[in-house]
C-alpha positions in Angstrom: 78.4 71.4 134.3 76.4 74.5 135.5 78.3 75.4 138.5 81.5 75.3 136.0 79.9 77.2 133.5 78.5 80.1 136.1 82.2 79.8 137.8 83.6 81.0 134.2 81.1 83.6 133.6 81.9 85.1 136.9 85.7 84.8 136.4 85.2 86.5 133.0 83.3 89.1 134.2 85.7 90.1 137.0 88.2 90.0 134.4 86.5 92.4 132.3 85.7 94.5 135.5 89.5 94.9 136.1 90.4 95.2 132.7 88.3 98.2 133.0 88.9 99.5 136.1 92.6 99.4 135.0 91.6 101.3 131.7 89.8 104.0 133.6 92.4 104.2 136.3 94.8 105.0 133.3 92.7 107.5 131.5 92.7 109.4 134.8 95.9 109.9 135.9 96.6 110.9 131.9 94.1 113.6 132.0 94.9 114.8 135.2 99.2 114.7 134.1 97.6 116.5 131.0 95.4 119.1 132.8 92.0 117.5 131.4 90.5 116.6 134.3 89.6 120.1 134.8 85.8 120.5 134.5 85.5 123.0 132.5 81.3 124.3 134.2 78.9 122.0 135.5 80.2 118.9 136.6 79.9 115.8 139.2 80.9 114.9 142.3 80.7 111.3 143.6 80.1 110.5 147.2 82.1 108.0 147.8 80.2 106.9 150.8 77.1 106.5 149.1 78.5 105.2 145.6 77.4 101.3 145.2 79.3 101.6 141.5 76.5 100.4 139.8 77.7 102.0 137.0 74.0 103.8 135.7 76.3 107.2 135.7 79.1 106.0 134.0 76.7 104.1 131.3 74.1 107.5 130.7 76.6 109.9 130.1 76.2 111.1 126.5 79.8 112.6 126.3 81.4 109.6 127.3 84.9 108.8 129.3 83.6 111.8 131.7 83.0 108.8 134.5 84.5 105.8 134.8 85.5 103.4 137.9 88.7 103.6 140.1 88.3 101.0 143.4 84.8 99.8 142.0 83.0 103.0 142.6 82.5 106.0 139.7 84.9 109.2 139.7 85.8 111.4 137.6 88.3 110.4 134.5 88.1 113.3 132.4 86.3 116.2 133.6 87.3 118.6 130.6 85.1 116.8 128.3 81.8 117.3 131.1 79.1 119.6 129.7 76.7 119.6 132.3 73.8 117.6 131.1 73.3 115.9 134.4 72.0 112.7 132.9 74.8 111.0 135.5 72.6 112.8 138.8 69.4 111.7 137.0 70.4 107.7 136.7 72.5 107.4 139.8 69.8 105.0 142.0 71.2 105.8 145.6 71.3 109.9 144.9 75.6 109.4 145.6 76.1 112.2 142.8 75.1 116.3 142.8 76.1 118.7 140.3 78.8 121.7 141.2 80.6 124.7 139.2 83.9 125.2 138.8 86.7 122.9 140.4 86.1 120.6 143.1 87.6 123.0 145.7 85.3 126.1 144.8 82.6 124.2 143.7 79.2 126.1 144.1 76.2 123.2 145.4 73.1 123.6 142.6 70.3 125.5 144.2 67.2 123.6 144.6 63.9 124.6 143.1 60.3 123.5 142.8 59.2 121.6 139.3 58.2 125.3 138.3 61.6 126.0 138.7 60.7 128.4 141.4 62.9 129.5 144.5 63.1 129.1 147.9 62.7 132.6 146.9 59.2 133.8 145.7 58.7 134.6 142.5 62.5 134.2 142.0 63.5 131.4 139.5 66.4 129.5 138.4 66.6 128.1 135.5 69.2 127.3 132.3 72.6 126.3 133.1 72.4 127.7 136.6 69.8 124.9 137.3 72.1 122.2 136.7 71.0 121.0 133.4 73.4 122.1 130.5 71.4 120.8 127.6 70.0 123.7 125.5 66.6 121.7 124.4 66.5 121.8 128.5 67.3 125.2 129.3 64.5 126.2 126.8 61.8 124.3 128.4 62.9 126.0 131.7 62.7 129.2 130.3 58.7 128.2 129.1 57.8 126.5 131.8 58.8 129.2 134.6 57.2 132.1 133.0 54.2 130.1 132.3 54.0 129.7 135.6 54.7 132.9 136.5 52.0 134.6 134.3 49.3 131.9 136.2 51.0 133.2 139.6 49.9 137.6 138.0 46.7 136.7 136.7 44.5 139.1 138.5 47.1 140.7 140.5 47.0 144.3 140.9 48.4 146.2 138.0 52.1 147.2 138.1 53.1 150.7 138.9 54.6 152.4 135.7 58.1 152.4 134.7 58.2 148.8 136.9 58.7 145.5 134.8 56.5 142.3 135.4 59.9 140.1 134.9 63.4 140.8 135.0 65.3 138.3 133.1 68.7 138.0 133.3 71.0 136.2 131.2 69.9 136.0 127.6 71.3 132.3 126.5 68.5 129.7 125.4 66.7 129.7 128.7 67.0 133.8 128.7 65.3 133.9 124.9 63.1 131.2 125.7 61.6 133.0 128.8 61.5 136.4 127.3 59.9 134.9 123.9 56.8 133.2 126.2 56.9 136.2 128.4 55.7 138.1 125.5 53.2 135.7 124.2 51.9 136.1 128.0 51.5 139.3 127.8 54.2 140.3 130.2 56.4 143.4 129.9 59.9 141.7 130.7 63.2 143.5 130.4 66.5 140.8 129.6 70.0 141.6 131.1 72.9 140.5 129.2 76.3 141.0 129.5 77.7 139.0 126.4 77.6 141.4 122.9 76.4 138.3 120.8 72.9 137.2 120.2 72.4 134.4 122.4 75.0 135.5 124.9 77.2 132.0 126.4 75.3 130.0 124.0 77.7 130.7 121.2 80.6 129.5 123.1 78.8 126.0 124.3 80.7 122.4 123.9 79.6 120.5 121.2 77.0 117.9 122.4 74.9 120.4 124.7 72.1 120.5 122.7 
């Protein structure tokens, strides 16, 4: 009686596994007829020769039907509805997934930086969007944490010549404001670069969701 019932739970699952499959394979070839698989900023890319489809991206995606599984690994279904929050990089358990810009063929690799969010770079640090996390909650902490760091890094340093800023900050979305908010708490003179006219430059155009 056991080895019947554990026969028809695996049959059921595999049902449900290609009832799945099928419905992501669908949703797919939709978006892409309908031009929606188009990421629209950050998005993933699946190696496939690393994938084990253990489905933790496809699962910890807060936007949902971004991911889904086409020959039992992950891909991506509909990449228009991607806003970057890298949850799907964070959970994947074999590191198959990494985080580009733009379309798959001009896709830009994320830079990697320090848990200061430093540079290869000194004293050079990326952080918001750029980073590879599109959340604005993250992007703010970014922006804190660097120049909190950075202030540690000029304590005692030899004072500036005039007319020369301790931090150049540019891009004045949440990670921007956030960095030029602490860099004043710090005591640093920062100047912020923006090209947008709005407070809050890109911010006021992001997805719902990327908060």
């Amino acid at each position: 009686m056991f080895v019947l019932l554990a026969v028809a739970g695996a049959l059921a699952l595999e049902s449900r596994r290609k009832r799945i499959e099928a419905h992501h394979r669908e949703t797919k070839q939709k978006a892409e007829s309908e031009g929606l698989n188009e990421p629209q900023t950050l998005h993933p890319v699946i190696d496939p020769d690393r994938c084990i489809g253990s489905g933790a991206c496809v699962s910890s995606c807060p936007e949902g039907k971004v991911l889904g599984f086409v020959n039992g690994q992950a891909t991506l279904i509909m990449g228009s509805k991607c806003v970057g929050h890298g949850r799907c990089v964070a959970e994947c358990p074999v590191d198959a997934i990494r985080l580009v810009f733009g379309t798959a063929e001009r896709g830009v690799d994320i830079p990697h930086v320090s848990e200061t969010f430093e540079s290869n770079v000194k004293r050079l640090y990326v952080i918001g969007e750029l980073g590879g996390m599109g959340l604005v909650r993250n992007a703010i902490r970014q922006g804190v944490d660097a120049v909190r760091h950075l202030a540690k890094e000029l304590e005692g340093a030899q004072r500036r010549e005039a007319g020369v800023h301790d931090l150049v900050i540019v891009g004045a979305g949440p990670a921007g404001i956030a960095a030029a908010i602490t860099a004043k708490e710090a005591g640093l003179d920062a100047r912020v670069l923006e090209r947008e006219a709005k407070f809050g430059g890109a911010s006021c155009t992001f997805p719902v969701g990327s908060w």
